[in-house]
Backbone as numpy.savetxt, mean C-alpha at the origin, in Angstrom:
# Nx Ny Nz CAx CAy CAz Cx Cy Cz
-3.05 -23.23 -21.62 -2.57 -21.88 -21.41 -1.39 -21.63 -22.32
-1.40 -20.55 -23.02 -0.18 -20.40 -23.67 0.81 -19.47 -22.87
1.61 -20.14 -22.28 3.26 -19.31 -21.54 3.77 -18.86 -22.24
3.68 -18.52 -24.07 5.17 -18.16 -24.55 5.62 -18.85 -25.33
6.87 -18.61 -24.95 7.49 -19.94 -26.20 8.00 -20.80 -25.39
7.80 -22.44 -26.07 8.25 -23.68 -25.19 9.33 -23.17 -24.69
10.78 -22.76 -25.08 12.07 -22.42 -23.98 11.30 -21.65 -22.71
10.46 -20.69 -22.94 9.96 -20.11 -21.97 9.39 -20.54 -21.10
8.67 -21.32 -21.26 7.42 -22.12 -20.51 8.86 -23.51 -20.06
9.21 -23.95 -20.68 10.51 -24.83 -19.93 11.11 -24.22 -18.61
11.50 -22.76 -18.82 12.42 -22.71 -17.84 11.40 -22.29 -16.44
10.27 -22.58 -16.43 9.00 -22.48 -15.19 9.83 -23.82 -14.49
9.82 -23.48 -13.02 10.15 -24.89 -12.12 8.28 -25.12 -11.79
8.31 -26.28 -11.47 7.00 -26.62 -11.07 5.77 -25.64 -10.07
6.65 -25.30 -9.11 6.20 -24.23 -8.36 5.28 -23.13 -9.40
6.42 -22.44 -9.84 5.92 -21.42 -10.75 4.79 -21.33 -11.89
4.96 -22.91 -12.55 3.63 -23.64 -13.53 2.44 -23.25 -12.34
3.02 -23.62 -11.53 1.32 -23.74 -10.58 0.94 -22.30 -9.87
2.22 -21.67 -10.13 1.39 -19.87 -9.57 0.97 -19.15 -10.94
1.46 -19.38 -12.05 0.93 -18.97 -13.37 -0.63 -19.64 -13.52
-0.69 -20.69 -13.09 -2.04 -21.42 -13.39 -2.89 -21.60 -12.13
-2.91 -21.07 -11.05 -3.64 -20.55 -10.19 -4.56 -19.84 -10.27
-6.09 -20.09 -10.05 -7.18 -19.68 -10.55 -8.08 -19.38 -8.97
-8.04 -19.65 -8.48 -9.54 -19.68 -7.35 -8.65 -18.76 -5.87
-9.13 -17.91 -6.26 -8.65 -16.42 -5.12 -7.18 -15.60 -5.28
-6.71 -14.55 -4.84 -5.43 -14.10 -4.40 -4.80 -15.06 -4.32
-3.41 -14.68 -4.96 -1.91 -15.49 -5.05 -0.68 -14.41 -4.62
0.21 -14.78 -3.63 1.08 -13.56 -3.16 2.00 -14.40 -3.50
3.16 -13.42 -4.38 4.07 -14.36 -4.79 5.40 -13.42 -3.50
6.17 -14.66 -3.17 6.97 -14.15 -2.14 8.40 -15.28 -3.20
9.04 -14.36 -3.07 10.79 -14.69 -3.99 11.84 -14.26 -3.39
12.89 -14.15 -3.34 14.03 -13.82 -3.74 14.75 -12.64 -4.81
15.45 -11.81 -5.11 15.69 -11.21 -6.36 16.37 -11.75 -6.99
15.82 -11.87 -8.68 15.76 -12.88 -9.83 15.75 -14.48 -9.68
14.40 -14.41 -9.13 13.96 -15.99 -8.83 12.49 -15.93 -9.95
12.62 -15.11 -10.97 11.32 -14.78 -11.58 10.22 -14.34 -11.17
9.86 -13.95 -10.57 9.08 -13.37 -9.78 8.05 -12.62 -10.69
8.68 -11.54 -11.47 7.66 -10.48 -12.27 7.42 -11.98 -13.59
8.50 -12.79 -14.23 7.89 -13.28 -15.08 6.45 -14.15 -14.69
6.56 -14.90 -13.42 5.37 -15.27 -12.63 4.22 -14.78 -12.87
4.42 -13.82 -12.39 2.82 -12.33 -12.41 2.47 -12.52 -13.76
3.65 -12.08 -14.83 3.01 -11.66 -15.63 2.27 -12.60 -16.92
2.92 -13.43 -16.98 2.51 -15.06 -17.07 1.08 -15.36 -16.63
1.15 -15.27 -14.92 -0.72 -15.39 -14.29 -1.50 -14.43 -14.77
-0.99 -12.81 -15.12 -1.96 -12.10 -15.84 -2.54 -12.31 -17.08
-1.61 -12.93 -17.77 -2.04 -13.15 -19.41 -2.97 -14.19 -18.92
-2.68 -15.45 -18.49 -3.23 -16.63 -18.32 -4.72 -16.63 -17.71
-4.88 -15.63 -16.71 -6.82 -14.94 -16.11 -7.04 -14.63 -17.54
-6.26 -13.35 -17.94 -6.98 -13.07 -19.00 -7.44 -13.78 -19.91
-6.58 -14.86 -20.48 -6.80 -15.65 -21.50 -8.21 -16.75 -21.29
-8.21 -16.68 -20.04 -9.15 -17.78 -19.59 -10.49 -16.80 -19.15
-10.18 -15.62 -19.70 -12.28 -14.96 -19.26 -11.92 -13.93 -17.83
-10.83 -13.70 -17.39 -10.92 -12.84 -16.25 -11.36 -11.31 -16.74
-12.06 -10.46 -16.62 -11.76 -9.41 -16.84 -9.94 -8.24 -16.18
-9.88 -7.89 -17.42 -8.71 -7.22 -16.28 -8.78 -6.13 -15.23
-10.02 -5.15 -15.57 -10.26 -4.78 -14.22 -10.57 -5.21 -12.97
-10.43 -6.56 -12.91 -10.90 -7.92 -11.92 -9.51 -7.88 -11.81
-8.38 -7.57 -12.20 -7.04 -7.94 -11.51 -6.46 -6.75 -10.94
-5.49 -6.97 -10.21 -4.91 -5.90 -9.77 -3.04 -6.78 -8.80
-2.19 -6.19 -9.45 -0.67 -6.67 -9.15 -0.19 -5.62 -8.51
0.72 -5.46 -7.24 1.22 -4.68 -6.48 2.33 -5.01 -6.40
3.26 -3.69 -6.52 4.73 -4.01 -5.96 5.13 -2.44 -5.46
6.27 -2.82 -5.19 7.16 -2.12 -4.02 7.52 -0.10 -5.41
8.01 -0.72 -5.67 8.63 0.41 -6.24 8.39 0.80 -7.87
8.44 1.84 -8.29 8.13 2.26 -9.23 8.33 1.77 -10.64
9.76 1.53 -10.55 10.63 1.18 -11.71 9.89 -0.69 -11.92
9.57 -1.15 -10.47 8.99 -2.89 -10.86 7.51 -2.87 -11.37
7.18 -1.42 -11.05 5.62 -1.04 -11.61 5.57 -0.76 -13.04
7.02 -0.22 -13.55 6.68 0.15 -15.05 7.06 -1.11 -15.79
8.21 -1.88 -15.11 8.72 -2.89 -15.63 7.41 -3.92 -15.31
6.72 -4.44 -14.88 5.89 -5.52 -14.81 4.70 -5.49 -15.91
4.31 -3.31 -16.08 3.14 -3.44 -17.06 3.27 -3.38 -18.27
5.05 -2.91 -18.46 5.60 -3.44 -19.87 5.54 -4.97 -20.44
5.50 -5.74 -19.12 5.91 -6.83 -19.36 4.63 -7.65 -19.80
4.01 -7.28 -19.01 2.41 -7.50 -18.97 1.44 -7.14 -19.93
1.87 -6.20 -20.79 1.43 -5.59 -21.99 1.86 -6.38 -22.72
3.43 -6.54 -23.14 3.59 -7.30 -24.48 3.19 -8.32 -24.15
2.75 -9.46 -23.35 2.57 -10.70 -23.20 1.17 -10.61 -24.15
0.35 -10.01 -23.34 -0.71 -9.96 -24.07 -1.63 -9.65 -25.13
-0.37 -8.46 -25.32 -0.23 -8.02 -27.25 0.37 -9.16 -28.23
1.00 -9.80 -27.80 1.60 -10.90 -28.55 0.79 -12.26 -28.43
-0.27 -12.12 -27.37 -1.60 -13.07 -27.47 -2.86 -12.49 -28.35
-2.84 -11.16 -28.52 -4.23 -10.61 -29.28 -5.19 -10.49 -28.34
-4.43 -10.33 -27.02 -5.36 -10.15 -26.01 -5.20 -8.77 -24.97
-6.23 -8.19 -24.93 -6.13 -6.51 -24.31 -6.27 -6.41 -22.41
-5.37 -5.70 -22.10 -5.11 -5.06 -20.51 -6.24 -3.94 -20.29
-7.13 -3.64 -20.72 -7.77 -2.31 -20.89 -8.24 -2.93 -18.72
-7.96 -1.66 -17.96 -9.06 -1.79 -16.57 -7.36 -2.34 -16.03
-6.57 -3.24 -16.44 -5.84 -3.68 -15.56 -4.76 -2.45 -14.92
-4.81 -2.97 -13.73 -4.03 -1.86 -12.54 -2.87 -2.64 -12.28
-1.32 -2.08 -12.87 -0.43 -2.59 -12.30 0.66 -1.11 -11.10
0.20 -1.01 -10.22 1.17 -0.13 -9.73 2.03 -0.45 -8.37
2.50 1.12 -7.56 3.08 0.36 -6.62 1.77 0.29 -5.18
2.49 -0.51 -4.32 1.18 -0.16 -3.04 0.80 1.35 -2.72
1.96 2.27 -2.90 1.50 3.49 -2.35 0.53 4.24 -3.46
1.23 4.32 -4.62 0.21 4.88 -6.04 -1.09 3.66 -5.35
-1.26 3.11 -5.31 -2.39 2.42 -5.31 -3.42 2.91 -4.08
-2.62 3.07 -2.83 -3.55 3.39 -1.73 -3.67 4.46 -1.85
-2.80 5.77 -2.58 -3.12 7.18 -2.73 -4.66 7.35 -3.30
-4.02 6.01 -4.67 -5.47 6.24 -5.71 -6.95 6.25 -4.85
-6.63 5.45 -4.30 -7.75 4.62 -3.61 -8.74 5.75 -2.05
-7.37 6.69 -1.86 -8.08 7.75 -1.01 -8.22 8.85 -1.76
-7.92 9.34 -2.95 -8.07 10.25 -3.82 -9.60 9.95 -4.51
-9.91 8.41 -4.76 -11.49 7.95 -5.17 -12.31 8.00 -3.83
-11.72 7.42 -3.03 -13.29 6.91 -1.84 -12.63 7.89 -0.52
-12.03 9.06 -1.01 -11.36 9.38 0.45 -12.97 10.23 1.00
-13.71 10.83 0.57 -14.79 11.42 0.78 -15.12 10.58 2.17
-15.43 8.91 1.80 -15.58 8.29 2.68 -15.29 7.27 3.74
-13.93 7.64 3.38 -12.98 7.06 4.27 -12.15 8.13 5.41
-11.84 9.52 4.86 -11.45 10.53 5.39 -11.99 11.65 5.69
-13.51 11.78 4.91 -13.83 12.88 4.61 -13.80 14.09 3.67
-12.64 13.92 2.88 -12.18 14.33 1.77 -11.81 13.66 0.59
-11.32 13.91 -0.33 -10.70 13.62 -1.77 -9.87 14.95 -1.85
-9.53 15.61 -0.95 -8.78 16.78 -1.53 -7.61 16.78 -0.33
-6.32 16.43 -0.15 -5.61 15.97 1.07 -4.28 15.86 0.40
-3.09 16.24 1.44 -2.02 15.94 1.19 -1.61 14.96 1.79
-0.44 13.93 1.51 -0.01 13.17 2.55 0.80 12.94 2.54
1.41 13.20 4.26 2.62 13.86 4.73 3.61 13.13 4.77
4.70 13.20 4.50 6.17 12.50 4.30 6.58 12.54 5.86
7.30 11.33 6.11 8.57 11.33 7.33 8.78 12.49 7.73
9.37 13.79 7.16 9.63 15.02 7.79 8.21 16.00 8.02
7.25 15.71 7.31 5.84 16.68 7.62 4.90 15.93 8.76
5.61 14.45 9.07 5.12 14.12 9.83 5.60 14.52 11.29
6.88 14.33 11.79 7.80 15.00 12.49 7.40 16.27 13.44
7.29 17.06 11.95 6.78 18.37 11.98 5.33 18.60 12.54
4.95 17.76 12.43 3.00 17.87 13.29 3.01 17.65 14.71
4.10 15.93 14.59 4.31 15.75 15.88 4.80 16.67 16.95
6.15 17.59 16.80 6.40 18.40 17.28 5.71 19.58 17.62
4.87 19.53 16.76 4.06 21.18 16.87 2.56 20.30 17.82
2.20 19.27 17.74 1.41 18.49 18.87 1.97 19.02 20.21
3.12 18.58 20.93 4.12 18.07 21.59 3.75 19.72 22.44
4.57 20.66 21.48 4.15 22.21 21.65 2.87 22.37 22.46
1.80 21.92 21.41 0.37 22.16 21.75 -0.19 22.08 22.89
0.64 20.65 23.86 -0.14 19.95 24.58 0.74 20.15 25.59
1.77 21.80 25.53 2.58 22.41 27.21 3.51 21.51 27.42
3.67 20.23 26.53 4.99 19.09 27.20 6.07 20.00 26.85
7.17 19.36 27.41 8.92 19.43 27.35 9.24 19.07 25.82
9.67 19.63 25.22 10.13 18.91 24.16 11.04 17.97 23.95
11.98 18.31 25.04 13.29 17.41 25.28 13.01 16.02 25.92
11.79 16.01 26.89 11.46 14.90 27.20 10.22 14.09 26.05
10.11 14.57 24.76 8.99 13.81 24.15 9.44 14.00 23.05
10.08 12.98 22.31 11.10 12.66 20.93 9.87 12.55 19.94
9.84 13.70 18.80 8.30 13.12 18.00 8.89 11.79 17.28
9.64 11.51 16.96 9.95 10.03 16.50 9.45 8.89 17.30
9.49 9.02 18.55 8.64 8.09 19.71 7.29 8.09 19.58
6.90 9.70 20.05 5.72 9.71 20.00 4.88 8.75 18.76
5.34 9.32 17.18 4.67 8.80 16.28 4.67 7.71 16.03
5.75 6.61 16.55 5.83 5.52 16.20 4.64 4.99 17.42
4.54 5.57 18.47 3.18 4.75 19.65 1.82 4.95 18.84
1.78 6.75 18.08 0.60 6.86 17.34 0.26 5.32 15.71
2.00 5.58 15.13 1.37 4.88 14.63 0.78 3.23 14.56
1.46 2.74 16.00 0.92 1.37 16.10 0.13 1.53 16.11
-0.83 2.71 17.25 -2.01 2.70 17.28 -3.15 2.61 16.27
-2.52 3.19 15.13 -3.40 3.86 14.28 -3.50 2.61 13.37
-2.16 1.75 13.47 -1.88 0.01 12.39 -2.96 -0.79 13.46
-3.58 -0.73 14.69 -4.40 -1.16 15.23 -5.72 -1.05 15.34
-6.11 0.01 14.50 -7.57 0.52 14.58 -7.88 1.32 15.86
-6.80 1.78 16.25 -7.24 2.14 17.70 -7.18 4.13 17.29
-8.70 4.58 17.50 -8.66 5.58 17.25 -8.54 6.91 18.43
-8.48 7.82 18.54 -8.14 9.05 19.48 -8.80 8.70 20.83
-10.21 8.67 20.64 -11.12 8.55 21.91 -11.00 6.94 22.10
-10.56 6.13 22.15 -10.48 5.06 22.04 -8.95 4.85 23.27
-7.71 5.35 22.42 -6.63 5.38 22.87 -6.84 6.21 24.24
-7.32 7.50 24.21 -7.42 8.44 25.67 -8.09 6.89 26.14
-9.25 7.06 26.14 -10.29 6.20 27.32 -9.24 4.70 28.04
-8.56 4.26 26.95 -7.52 3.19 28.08 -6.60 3.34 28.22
-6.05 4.72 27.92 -4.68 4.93 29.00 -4.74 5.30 30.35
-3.75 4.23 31.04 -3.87 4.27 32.48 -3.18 5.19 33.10
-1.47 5.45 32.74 -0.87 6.00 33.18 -0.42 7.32 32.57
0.26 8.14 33.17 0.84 9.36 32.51 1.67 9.97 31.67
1.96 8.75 31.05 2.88 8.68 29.46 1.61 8.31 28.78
0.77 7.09 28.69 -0.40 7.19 27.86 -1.15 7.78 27.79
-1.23 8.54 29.04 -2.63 9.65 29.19 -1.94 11.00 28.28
-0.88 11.15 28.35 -0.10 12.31 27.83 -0.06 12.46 26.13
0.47 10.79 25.81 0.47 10.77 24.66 -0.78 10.43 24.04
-1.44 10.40 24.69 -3.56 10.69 24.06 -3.69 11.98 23.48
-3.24 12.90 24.53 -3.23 14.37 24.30 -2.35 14.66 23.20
-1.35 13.61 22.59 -0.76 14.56 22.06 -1.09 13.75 20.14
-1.82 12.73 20.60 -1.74 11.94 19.09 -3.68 12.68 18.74
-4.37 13.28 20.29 -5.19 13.93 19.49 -4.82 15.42 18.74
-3.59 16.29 19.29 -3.76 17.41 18.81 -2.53 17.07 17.77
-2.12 16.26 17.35 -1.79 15.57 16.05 -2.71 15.60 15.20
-4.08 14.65 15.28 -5.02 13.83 14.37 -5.63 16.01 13.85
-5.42 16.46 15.02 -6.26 17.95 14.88 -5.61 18.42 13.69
-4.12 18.55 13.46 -3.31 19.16 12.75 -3.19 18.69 11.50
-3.60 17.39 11.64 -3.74 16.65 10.31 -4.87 17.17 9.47
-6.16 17.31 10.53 -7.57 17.66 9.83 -7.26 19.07 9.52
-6.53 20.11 9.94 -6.38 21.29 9.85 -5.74 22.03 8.43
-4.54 21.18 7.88 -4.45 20.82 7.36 -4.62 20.11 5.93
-5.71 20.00 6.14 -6.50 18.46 5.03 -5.35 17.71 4.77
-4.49 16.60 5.63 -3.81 15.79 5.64 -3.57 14.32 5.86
-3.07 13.30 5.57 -3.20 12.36 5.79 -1.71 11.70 5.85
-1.40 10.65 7.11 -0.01 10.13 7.40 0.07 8.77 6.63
């Protein structure tokens, strides 16, 4: 594998030789800030590539924007300076990525490809106008509560008719009513949380 230049490839601790040269499935690199981390990635990207991966066969995720432009800069020259091409490779953040990903297959994942999706405050804003919907108190039903029960639910697979049918009591039975005329406002909408 070529790392670079020997100083470069020197300053790899052993660990890191072996996440650059990691071949057989997903590798999650978990660090510290400036424990190398992006040089890692970008190192294992050249190194698939170099060895026959296609790069649309890869795909690197991170947090924020600025580590998204910085990783495919990084990731580019590596491999311009090998004579070797990124064409297909996806470096972005998780959210650009899951947007992409319901903007391509949302038809069949949501029903649409044509959808907004709602920020912390547009979320709020549904909840409350749910809350409205469904004759409660407002003072007694915080949409910050509410949404955080919807959204475990929703981090659970647990969908509307699902959630009504096993709530026992009258906070769950309530908040059934109110995470369905939520899910309503969302579809109303063309929205997604």
């Amino acid at each position: 594998m070529n790392m670079g230049t020997d100083a470069q490839a020197n300053t790899l601790t052993t660990a890191q030789i072996e996440a650059v040269e990691h071949m057989n499935g997903p590798l999650l690199v978990l660090a510290g800030p400036g424990s190398g981390k992006t040089t890692v990635v970008t190192k294992r990207i050249a190194n698939l590539i170099a060895k026959g991966v296609p790069p649309w066969q890869i795909l690197a995720l991170t947090f924020t924007n600025k580590a998204a432009k910085e990783m495919r800069e990084r990731v580019f020259n590596v491999l311009d300076s090998q004579g070797l091409h990124g064409r297909g490779l996806t470096v972005s953040t998780f959210h650009a990525f899951c947007a992409r990903v319901l903007r391509d297959w949302g038809d069949r994942i949501i029903g649409t490809t044509t959808f907004t999706i709602y920020d912390t405050a547009d979320q709020r804003s549904a909840a409350k106008a749910a809350i409205r919907a469904c004759n409660l108190n407002d003072s007694n039903w915080k949409p910050a509560s509410v949404l955080s029960v919807i959204s475990s639910a929703k981090n659970k697979l647990i969908d509307v008719d699902t959630f009504q049918n096993e709530a026992s009591d009258f906070y769950a039975k309530s908040i059934g009513k109110i995470y369905r005329a939520y899910e309503n406002i969302l579809r109303g909408n063309d929205a997604v949380d």
